[in-house]
C-alpha positions in Angstrom: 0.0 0.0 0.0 1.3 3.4 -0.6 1.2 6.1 1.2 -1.4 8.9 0.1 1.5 11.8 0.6 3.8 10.0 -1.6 1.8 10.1 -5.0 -0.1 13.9 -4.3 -0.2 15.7 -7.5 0.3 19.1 -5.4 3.2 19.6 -3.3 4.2 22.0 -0.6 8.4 23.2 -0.4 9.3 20.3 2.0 7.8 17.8 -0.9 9.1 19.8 -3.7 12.8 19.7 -2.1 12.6 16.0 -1.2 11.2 15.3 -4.6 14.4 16.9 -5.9 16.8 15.3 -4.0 17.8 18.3 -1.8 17.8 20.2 1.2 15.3 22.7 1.8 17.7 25.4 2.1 19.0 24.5 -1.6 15.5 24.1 -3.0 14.4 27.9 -1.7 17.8 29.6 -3.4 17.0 27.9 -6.3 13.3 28.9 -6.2 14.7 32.2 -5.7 17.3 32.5 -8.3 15.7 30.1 -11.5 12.5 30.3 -12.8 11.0 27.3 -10.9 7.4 26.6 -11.7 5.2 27.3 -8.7 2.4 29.7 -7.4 2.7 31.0 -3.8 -0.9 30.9 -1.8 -0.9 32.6 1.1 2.2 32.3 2.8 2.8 29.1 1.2 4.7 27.6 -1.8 2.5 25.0 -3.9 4.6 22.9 -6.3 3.0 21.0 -9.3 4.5 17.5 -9.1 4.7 17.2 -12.9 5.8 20.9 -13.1 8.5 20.1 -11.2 9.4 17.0 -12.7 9.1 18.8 -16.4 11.1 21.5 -15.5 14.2 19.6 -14.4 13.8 17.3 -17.7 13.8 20.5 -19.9 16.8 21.9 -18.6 20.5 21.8 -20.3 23.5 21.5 -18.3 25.5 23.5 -21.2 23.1 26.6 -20.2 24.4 26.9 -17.0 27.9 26.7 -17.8 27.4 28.9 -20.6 26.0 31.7 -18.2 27.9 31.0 -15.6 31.1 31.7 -17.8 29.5 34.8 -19.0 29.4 36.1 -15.0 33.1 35.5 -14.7 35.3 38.5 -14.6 38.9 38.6 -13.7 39.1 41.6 -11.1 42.4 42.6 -9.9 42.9 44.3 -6.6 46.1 46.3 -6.2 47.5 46.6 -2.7 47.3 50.5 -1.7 48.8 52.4 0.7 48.0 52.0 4.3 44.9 53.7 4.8 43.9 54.2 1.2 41.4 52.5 -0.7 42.7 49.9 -2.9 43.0 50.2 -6.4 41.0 48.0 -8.6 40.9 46.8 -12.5 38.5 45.1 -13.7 37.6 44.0 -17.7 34.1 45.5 -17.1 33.9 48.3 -14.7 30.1 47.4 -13.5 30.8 44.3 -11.5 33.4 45.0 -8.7 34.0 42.9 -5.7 32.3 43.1 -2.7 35.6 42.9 -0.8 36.9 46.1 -1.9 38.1 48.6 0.3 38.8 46.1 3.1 42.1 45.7 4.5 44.0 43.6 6.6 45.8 44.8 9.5 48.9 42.5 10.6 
């Protein structure tokens, strides 16, 4: 006999994650960050079980290396002067490190 749950064509985050094979905290960046299909009622996340199951079938692993490359930039950071903010070159000017300006004091 199985267990009602287990075949429920509707699915709340907990199912959606354990249908995927990941933790919960994995699941909600990627619901965040992709466009994962689901419809938020309430204060809850539904999941479609064959949504989910379509979406994962229609995606291409050579996407996400292809955009993933296209994110990379080199960024240099140039040791400044005690004190003064560090110098910094980068191949494209809008994406600059979060870390700049920091300094570490020996």
């Amino acid at each position: 006999m199985t267990h009602p749950q287990a075949t429920r064509d509707i699915l709340t985050i907990e199912e959606a994650a354990d249908l995927l094979g990941v933790s919960i905290k994995t699941f909600i960046k990627v619901l965040h960050t992709e466009e994962v299909p689901a419809r938020k009622i309430g204060r809850e996340w539904k999941f479609s079980r064959a949504a989910l199951i379509a979406w994962v079938g229609a995606g291409r692993s050579s996407e996400f290396y292809e955009s993933s490359e296209a994110e990379e930039r080199e960024v240099e950071i140039v040791p400044a002067a005690r004190g003064a903010q560090p110098a910094v070159s980068t191949s494209t000017p809008e994406r600059v490190r979060r870390t700049v300006g920091w300094s570490i004091d020996d």
